[in-house]
FIGU-417273 format. One record per atom (N, C-alpha, C, O): residue in three letters; z, y, x. Coordinates in steps of 0.1 Angstrom, whole numbers, padded with zeros to 4 digits, always signed. Atoms other than C-alpha are relative to their C-alpha. Layout:
AlaZYX
...
END
This chain:
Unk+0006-0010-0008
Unk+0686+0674+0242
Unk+0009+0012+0001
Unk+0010+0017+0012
Unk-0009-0009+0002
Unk+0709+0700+0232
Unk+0017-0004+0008
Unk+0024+0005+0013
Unk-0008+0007-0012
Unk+0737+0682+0251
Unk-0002+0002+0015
Unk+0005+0006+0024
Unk+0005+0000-0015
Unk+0717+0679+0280
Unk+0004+0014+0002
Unk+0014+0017+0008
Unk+0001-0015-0003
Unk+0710+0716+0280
Unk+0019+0006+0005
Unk+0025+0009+0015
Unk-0019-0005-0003
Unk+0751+0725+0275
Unk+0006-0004+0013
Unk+0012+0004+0021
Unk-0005+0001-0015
Unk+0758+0703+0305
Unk-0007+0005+0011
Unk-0002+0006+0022
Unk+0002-0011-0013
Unk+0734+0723+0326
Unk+0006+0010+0004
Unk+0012+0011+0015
Unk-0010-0014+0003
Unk+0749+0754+0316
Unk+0009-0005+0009
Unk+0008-0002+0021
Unk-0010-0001-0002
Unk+0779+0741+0323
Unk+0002+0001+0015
Unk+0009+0009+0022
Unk-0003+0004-0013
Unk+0776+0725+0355
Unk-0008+0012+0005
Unk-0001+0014+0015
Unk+0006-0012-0007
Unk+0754+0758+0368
Unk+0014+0007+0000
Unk+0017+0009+0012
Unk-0008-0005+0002
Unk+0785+0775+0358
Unk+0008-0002+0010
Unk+0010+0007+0019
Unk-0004+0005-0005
Unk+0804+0757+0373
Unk+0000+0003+0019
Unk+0010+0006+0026
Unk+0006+0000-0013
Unk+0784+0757+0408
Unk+0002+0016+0003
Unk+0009+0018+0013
Unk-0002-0012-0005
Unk+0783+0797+0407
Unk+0012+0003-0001
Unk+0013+0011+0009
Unk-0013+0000+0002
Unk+0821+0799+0398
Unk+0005+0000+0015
Unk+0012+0008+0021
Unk-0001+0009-0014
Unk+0822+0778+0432
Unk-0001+0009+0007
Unk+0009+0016+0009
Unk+0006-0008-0006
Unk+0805+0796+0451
Unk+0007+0015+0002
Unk+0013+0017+0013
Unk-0008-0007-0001
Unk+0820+0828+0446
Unk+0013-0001+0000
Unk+0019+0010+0001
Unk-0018-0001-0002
Unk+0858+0817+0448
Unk-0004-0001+0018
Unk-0001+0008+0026
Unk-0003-0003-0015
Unk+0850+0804+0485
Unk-0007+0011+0004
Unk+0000+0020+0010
Unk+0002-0018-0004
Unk+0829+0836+0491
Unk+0015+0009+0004
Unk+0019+0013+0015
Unk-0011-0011+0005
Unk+0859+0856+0477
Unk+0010-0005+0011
Unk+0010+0003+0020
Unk-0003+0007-0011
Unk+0881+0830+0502
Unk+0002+0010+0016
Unk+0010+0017+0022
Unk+0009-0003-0009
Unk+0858+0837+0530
Unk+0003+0018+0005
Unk+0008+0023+0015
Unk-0006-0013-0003
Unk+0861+0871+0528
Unk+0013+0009+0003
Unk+0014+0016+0012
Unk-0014+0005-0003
Unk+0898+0873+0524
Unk+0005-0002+0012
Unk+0011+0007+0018
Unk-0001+0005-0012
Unk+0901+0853+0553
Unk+0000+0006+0009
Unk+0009+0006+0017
Unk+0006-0006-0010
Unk+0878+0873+0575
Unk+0004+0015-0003
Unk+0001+0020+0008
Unk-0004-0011+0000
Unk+0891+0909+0564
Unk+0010+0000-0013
Unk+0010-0001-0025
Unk-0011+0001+0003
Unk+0924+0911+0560
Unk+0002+0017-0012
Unk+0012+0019-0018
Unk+0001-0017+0006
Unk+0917+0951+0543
Unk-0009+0000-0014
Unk-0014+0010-0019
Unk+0006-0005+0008
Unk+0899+0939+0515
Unk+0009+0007-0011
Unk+0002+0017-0014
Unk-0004-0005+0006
Unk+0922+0951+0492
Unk+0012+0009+0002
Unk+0021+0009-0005
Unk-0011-0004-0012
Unk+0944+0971+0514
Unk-0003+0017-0006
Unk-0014+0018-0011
Unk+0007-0009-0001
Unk+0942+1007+0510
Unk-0003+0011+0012
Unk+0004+0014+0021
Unk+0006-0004-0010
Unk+0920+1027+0530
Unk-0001+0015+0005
Unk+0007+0023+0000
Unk-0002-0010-0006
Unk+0913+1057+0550
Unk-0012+0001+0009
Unk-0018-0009+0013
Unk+0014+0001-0006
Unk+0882+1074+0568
Unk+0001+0010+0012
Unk+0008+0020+0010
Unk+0000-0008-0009
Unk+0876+1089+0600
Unk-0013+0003+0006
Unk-0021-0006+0004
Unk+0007+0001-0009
Unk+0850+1101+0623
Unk+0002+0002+0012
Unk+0012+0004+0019
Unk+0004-0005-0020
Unk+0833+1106+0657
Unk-0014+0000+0000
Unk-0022-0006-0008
Unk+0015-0007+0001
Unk+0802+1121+0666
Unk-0003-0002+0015
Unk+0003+0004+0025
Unk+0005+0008-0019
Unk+0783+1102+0700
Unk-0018+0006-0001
Unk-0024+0007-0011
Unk+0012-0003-0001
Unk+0748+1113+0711
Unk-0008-0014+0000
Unk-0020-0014-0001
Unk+0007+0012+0000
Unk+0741+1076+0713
Unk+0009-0011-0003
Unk+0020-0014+0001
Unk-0011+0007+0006
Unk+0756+1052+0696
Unk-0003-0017+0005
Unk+0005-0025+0004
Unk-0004+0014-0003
Unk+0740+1018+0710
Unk-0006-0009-0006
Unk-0003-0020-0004
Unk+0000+0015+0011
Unk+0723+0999+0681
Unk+0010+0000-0007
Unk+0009-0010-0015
Unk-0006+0005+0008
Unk+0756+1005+0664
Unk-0005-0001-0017
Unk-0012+0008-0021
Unk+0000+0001+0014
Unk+0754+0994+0626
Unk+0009+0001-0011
Unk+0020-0004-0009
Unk-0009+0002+0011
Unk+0770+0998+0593
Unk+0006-0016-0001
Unk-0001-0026+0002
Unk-0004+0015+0002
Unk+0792+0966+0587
Unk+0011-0001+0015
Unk+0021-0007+0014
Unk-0001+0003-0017
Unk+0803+0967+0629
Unk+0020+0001-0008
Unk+0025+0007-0017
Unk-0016-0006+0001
Unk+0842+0964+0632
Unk+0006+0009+0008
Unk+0004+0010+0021
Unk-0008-0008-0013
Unk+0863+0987+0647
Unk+0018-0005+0002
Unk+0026-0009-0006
Unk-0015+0007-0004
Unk+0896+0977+0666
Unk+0009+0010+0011
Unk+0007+0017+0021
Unk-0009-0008-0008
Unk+0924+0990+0678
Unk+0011-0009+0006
Unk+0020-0014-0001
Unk-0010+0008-0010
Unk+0944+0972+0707
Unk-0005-0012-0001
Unk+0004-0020+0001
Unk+0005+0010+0004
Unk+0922+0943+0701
Unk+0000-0009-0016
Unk-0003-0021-0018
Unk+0000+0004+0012
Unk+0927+0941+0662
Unk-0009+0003-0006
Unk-0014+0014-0004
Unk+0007-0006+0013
Unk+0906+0942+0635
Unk+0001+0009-0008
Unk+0002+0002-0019
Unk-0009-0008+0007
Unk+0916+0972+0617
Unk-0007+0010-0009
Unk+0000+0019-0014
Unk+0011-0005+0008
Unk+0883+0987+0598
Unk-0012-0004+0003
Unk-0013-0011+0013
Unk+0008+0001-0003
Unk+0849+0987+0598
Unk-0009+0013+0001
Unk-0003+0024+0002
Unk+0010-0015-0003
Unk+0816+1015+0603
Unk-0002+0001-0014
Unk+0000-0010-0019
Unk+0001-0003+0011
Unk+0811+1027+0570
Unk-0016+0006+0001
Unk-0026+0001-0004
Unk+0015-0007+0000
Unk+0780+1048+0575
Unk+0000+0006+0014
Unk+0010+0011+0019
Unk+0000-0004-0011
Unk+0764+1058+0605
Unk-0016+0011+0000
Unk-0028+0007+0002
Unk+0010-0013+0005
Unk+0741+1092+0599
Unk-0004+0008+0013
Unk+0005+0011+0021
Unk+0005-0008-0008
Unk+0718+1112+0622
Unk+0002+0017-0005
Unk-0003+0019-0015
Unk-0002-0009+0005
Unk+0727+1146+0616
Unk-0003+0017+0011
Unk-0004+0013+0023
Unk+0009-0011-0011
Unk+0715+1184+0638
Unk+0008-0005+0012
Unk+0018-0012+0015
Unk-0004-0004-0018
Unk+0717+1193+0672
Unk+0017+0006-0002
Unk+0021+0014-0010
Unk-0012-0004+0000
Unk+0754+1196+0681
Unk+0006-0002+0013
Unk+0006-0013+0019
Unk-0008+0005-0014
Unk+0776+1200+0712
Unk+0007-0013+0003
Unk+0007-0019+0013
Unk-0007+0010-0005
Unk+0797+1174+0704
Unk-0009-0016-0006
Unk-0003-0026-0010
Unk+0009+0015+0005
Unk+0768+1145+0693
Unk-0004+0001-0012
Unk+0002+0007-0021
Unk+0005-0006+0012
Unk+0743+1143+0667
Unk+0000-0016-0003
Unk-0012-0020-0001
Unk-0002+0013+0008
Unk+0752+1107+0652
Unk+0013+0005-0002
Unk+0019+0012+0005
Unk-0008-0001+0008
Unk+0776+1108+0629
Unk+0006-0017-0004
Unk+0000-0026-0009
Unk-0005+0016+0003
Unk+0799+1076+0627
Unk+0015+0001-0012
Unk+0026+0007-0009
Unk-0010-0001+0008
Unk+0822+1072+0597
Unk+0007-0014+0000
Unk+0000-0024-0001
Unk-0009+0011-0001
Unk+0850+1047+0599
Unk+0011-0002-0010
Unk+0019+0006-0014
Unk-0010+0000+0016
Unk+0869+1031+0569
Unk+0012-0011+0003
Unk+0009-0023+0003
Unk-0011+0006-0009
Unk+0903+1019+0584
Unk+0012-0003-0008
Unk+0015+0005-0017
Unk-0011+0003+0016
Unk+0933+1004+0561
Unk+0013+0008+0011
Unk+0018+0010+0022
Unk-0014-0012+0003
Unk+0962+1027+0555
Unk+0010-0002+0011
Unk+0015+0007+0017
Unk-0008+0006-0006
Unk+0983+1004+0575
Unk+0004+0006+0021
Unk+0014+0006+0028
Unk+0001-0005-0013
Unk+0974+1018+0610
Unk-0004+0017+0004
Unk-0010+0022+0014
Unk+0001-0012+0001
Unk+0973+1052+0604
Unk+0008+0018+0008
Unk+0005+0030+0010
Unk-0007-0008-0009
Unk+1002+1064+0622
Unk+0000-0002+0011
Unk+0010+0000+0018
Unk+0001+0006-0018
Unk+0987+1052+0655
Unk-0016+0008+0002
Unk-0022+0005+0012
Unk+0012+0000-0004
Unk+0954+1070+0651
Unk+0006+0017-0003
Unk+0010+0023-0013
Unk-0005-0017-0003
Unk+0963+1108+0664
Unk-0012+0007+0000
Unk-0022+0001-0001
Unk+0012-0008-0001
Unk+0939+1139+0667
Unk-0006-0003+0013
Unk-0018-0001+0015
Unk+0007+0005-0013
Unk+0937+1126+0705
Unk-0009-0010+0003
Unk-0016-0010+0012
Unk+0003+0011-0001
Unk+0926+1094+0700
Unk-0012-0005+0004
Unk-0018+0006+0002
Unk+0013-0003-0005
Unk+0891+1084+0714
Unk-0003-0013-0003
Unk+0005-0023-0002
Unk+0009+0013+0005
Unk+0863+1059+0701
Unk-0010-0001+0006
Unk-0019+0008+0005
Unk+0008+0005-0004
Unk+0842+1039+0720
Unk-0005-0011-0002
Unk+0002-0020-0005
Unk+0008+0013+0002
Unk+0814+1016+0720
Unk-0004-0009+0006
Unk-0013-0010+0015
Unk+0004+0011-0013
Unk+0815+0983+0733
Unk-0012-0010-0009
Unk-0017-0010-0021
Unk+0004+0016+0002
Unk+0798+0951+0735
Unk+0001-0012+0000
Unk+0000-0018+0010
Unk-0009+0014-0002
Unk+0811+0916+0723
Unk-0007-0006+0010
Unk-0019-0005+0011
Unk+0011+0002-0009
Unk+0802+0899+0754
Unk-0010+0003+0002
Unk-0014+0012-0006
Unk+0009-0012-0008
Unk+0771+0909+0774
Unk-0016+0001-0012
Unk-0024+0010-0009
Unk+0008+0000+0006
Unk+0746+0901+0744
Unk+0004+0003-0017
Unk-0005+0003-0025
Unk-0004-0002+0007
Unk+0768+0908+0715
Unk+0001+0007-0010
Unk-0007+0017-0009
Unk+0003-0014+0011
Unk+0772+0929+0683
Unk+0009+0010+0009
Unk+0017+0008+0018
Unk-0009-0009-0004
Unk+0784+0963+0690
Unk+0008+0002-0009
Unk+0006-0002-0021
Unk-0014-0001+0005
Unk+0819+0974+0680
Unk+0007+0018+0006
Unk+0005+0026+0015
Unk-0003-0012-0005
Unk+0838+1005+0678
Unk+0014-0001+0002
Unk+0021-0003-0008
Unk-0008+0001-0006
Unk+0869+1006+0701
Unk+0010+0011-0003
Unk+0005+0022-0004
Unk-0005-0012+0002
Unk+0900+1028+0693
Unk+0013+0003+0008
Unk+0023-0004+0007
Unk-0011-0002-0016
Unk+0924+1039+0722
Unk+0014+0008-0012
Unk+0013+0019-0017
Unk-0012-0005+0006
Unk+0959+1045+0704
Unk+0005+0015+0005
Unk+0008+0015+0017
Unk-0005-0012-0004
Unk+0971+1086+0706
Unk+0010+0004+0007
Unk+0018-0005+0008
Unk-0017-0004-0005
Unk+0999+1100+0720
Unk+0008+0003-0008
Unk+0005+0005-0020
Unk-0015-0001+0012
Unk+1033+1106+0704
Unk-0004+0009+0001
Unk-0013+0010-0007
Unk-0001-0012+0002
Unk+1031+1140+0709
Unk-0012+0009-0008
Unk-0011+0020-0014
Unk+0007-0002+0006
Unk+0998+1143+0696
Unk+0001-0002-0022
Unk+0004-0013-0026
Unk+0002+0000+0011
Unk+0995+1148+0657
Unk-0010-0010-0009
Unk-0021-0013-0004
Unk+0001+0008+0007
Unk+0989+1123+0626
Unk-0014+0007-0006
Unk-0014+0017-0013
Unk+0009-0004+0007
Unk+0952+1125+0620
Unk-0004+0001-0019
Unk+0002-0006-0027
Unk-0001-0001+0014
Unk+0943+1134+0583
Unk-0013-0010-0006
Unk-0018-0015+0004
Unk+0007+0006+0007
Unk+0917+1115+0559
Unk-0012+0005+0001
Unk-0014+0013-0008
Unk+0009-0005+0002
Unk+0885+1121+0569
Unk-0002+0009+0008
Unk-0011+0017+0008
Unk+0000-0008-0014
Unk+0894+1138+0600
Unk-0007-0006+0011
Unk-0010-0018+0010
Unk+0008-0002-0011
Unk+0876+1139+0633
Unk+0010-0006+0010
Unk+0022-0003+0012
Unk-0009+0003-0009
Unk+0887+1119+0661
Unk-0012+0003+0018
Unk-0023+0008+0017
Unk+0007-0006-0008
Unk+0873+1125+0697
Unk-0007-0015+0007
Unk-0001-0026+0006
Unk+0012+0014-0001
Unk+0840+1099+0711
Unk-0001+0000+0016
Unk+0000+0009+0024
Unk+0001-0004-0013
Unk+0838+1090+0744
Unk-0017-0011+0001
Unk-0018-0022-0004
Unk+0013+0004+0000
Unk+0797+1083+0752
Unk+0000-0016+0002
Unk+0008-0017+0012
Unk+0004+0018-0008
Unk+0789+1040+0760
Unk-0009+0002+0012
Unk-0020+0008+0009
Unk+0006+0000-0010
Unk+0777+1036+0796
Unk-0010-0015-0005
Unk-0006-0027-0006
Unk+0011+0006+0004
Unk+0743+1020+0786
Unk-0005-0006+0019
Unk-0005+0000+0029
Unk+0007+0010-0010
Unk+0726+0990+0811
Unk-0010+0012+0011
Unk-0013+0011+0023
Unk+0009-0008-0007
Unk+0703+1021+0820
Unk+0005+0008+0010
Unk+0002+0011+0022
Unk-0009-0013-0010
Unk+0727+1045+0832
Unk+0008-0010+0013
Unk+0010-0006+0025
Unk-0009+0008-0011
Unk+0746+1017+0853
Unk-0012-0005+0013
Unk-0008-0007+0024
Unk+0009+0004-0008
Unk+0710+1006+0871
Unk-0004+0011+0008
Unk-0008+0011+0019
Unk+0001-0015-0004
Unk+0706+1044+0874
Unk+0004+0004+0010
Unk-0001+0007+0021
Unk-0010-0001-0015
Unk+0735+1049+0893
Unk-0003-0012+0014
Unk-0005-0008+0026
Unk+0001+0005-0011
Unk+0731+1020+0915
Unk-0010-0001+0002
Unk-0012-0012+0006
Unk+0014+0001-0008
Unk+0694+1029+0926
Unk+0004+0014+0004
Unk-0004+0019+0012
Unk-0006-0010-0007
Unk+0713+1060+0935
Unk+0006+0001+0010
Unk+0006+0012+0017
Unk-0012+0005-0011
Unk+0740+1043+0958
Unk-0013-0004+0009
Unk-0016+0001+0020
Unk+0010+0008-0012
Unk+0708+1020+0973
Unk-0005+0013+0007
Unk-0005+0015+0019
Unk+0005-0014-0010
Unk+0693+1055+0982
Unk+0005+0006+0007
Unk+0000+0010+0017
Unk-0011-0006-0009
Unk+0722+1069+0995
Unk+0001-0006+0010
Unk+0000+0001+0020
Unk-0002+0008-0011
Unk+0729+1038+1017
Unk-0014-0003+0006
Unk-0014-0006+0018
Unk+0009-0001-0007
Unk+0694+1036+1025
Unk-0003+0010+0011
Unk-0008+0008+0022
Unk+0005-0008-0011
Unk+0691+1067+1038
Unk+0007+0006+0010
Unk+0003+0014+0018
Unk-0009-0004-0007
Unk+0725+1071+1054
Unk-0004-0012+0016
Unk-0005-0008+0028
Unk+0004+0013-0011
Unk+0715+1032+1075
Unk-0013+0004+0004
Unk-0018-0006+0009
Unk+0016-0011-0004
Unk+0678+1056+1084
Unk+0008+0006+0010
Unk+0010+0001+0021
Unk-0009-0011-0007
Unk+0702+1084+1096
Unk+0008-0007+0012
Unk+0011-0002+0023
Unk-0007+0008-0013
Unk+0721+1058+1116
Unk-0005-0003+0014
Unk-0002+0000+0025
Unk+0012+0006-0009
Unk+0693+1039+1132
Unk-0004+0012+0012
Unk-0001+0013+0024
Unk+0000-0013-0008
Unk+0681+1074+1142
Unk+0008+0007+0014
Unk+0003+0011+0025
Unk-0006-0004-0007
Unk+0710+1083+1159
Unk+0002-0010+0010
Unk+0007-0006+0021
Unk-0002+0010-0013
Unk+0712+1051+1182
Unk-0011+0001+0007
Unk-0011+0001+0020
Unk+0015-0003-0008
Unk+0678+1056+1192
Unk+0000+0015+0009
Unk-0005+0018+0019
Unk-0003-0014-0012
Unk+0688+1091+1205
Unk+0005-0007+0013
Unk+0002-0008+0025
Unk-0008+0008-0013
Unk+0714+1072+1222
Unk-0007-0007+0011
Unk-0003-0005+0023
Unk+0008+0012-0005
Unk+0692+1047+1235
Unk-0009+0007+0009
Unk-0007+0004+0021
Unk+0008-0011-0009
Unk+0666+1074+1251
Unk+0006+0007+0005
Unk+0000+0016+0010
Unk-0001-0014-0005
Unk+0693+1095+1264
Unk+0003+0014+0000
Unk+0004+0022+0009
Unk+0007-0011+0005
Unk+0689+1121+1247
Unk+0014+0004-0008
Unk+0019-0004-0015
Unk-0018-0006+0007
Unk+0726+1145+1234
Unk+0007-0002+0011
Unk+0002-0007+0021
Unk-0008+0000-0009
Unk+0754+1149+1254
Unk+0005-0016+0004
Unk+0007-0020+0016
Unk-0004+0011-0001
Unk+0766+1112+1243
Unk-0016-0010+0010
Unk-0016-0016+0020
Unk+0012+0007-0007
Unk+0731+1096+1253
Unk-0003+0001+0016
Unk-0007-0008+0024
Unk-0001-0001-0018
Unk+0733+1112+1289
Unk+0008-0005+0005
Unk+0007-0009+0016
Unk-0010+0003-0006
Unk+0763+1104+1293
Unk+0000-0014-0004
Unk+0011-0018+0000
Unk-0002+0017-0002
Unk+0759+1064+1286
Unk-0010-0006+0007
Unk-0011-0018+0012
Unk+0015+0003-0003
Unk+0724+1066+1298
Unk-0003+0005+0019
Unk-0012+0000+0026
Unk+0002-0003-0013
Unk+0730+1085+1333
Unk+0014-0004+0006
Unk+0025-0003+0001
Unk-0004+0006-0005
Unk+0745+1068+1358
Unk+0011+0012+0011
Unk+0023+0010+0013
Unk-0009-0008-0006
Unk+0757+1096+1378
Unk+0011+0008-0010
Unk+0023+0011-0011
Unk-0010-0013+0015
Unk+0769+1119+1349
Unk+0014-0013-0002
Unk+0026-0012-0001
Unk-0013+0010+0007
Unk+0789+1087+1338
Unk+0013+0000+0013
Unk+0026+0000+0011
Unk-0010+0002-0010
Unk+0803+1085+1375
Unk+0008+0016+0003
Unk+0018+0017+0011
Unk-0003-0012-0005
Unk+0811+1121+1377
Unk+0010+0004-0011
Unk+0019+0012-0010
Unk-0012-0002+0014
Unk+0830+1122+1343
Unk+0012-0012+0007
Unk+0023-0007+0006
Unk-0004+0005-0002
Unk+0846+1094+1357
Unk+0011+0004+0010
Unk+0023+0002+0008
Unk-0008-0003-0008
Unk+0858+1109+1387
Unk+0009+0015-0003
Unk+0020+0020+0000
Unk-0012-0012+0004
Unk+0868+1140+1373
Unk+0012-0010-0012
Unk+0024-0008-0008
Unk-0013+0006+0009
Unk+0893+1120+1347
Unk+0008-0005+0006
Unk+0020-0007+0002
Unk-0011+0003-0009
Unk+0907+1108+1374
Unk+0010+0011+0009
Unk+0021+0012+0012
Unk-0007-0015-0007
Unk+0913+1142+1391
Unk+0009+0005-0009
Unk+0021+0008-0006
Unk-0012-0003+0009
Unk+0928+1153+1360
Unk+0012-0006-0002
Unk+0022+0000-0006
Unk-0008+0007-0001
Unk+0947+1125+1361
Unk+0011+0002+0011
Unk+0023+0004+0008
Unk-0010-0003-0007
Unk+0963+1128+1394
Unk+0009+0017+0001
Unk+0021+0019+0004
Unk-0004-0010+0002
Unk+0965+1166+1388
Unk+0012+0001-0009
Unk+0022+0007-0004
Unk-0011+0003+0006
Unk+0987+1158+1359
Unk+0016-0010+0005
Unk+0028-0008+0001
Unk-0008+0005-0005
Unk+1007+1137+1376
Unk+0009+0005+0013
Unk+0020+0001+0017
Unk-0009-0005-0010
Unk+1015+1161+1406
Unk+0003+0012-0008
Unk+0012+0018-0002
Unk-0009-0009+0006
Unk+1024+1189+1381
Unk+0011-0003-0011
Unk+0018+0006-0016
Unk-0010+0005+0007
Unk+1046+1165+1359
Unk+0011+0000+0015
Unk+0023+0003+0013
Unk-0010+0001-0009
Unk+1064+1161+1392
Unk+0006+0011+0005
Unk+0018+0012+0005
Unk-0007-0017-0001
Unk+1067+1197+1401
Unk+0007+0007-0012
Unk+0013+0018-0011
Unk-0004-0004+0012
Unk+1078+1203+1367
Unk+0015-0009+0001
Unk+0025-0005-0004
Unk-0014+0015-0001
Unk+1106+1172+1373
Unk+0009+0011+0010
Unk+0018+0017+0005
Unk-0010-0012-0007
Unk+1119+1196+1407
Unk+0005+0011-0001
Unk+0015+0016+0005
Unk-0005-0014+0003
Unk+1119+1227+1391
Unk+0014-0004-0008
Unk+0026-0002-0006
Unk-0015+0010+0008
Unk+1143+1207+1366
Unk+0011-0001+0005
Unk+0022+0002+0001
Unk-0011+0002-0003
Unk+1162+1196+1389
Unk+0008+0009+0009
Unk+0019+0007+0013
Unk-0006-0011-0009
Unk+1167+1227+1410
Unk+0009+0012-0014
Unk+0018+0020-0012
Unk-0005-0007+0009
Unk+1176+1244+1377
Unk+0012-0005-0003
Unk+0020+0003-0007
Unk-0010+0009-0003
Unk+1200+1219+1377
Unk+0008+0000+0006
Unk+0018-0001-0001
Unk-0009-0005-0009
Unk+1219+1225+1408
Unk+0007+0007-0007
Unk+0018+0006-0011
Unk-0003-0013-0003
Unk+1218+1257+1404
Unk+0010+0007-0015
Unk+0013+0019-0018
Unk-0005-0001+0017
Unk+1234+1257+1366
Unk+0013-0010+0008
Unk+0023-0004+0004
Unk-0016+0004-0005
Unk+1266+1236+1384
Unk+0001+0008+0010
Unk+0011+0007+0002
Unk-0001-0008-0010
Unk+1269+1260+1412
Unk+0008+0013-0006
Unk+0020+0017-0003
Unk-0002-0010+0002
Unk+1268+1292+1390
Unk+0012-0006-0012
Unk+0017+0004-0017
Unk-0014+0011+0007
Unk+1297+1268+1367
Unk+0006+0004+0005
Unk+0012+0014+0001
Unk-0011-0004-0010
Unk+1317+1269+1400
Unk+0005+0011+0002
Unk+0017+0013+0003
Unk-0004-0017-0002
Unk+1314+1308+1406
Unk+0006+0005-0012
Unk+0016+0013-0011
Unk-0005-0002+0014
Unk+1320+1313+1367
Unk+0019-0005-0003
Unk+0029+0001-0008
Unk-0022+0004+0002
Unk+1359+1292+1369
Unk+0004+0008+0011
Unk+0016+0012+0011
Unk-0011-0003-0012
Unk+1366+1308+1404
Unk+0000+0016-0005
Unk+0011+0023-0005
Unk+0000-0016+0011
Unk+1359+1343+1384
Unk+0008+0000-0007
Unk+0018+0008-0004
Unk-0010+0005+0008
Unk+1378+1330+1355
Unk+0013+0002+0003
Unk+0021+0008-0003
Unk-0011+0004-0010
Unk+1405+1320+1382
Unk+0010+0015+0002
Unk+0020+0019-0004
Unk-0004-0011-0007
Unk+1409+1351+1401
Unk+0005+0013-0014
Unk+0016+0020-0015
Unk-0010-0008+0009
Unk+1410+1372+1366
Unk+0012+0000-0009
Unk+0016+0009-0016
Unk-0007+0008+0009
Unk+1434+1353+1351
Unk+0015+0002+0013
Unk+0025-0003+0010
Unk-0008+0000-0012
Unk+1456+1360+1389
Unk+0003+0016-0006
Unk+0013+0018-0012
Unk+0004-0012+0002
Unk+1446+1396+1382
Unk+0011+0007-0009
Unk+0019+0015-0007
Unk-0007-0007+0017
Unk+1459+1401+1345
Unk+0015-0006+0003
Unk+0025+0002+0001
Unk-0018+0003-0003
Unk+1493+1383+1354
Unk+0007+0011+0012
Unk+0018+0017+0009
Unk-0005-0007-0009
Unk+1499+1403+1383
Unk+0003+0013-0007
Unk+0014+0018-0006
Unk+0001-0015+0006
Unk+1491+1437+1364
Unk+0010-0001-0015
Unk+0012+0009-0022
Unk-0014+0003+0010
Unk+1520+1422+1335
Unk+0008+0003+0010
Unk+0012+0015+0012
Unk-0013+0000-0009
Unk+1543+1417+1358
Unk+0003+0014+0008
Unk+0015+0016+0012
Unk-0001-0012-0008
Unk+1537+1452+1375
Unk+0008+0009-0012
Unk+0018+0016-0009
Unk-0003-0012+0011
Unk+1542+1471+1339
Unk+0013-0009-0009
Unk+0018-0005-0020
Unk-0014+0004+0003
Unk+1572+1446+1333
Unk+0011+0002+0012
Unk+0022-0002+0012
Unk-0010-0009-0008
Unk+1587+1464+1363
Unk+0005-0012+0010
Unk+0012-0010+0019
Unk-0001+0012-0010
Unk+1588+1426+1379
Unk-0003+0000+0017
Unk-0009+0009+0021
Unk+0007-0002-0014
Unk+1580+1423+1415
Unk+0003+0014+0006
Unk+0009+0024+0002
Unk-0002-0014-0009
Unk+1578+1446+1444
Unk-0007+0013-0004
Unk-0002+0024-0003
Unk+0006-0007+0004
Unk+1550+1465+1432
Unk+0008+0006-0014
Unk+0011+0018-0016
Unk-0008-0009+0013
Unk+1567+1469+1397
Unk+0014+0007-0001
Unk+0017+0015-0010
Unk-0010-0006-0005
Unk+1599+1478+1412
Unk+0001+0019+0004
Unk+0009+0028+0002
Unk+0007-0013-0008
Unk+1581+1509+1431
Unk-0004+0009-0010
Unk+0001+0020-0012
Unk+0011-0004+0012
Unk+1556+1517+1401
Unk+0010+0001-0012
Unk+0007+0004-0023
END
């Protein structure tokens, strides 16, 4: 009997032994940070989503911590949930005071997760237990929201349309008379055409003026060299006089 008993023992032993290695395994496996060391941050969202303690958070699509605690805390500008995040050491010089955390959804029915948008270089090496910046989750409400917003808009802009063809349609505006009256139409008609020829006989008067400007720009050329000419007769002659040359400079 006492035999018996020892090999229960044992084999229970045994079985819980079990048990906790692949646990211990299991976990291992599944978080690479269990023995890693760690580091905590927050962010503070007015709505967090359903998020829970346990949720992972990732950065660039990694696994790289989890939510540690997620606390309601006062009225505050920048969100009164409180999200603390416990992130291994290892990625620490990628999570700046800029950095911004949001809340998704693993696909469309999924656990929620908290998202972490890598900082800028120039921005600074957050500290332990520092504050990082939250950007709100656009919730199924807000998105149905907006688009019963758009349908209103387009509703009432395709109202406003209708409206205005129906003016048209009766006549009614400058455009309505004018598709709707038969004379008006003929009379715009015929003036466009008057403008038309009108334009066409002062493009042409505009062409003769051109070309009289024309002429008269080689003409006043010709009188310009025979000017040229004659002074250039002029200034030689009046050398030659005060070089004592010629009959005149002979005299003089």
């Amino acid at each position: 009997m006492a035999k018996k008993t020892s090999t229960l023992k044992l084999g229970i032993f045994i079985f819980i032994g079990s048990m906790v290695l692949v646990l211990s395994v299991f976990l291992i496996g599944d978080k690479d940070a269990l023995f890693s060391s760690t580091f905590e941050i927050k962010a503070y969202f007015k709505d967090i989503q359903g998020l829970r303690n346990g949720a992972s958070v990732r950065l660039s699509g990694i696994d790289v911590g989890t939510v540690s605690k997620v606390e309601i805390i006062g009225a505050d500008s920048t969100g009164n949930v409180e999200v603390t995040m416990e992130l291994i050491e290892d990625v620490k010089k990628f999570i700046k005071t800029d950095t911004k955390a949001t809340i998704e959804t693993e696909g469309l029915v999924g656990n929620k997760v908290v998202v972490l948008k890598i900082g800028t270089a120039d921005a600074s090496e957050i500290t332990s237990g520092g504050t990082i910046q939250a950007k709100e989750p656009l919730s199924f409400a807000d998105i149905i929201e907006e688009t019963q917003g758009v349908m209103h808009y387009t509703k009432q802009m395709t109202k406003d349309l209708a409206e205005i063809v129906n003016r048209v349609n009766r006549g009614e505006g400058s455009i309505g008379k004018l598709l709707n009256d038969e004379q008006l139409y003929e009379d715009a008609t015929q003036l466009t055409r008057s403008a038309d020829k009108s334009l066409q006989a002062i493009t042409t008067e505009f062409q003769d003026l051109s070309d009289l400007f024309s002429s008269l720009g080689e003409g006043v050329q010709v009188v310009v060299k025979n000017v040229d000419h004659v002074v250039g007769e002029i200034d030689t002659m009046v050398t030659d006089i005060n070089q004592g040359k010629g009959l005149l400079g002979s005299l003089i």
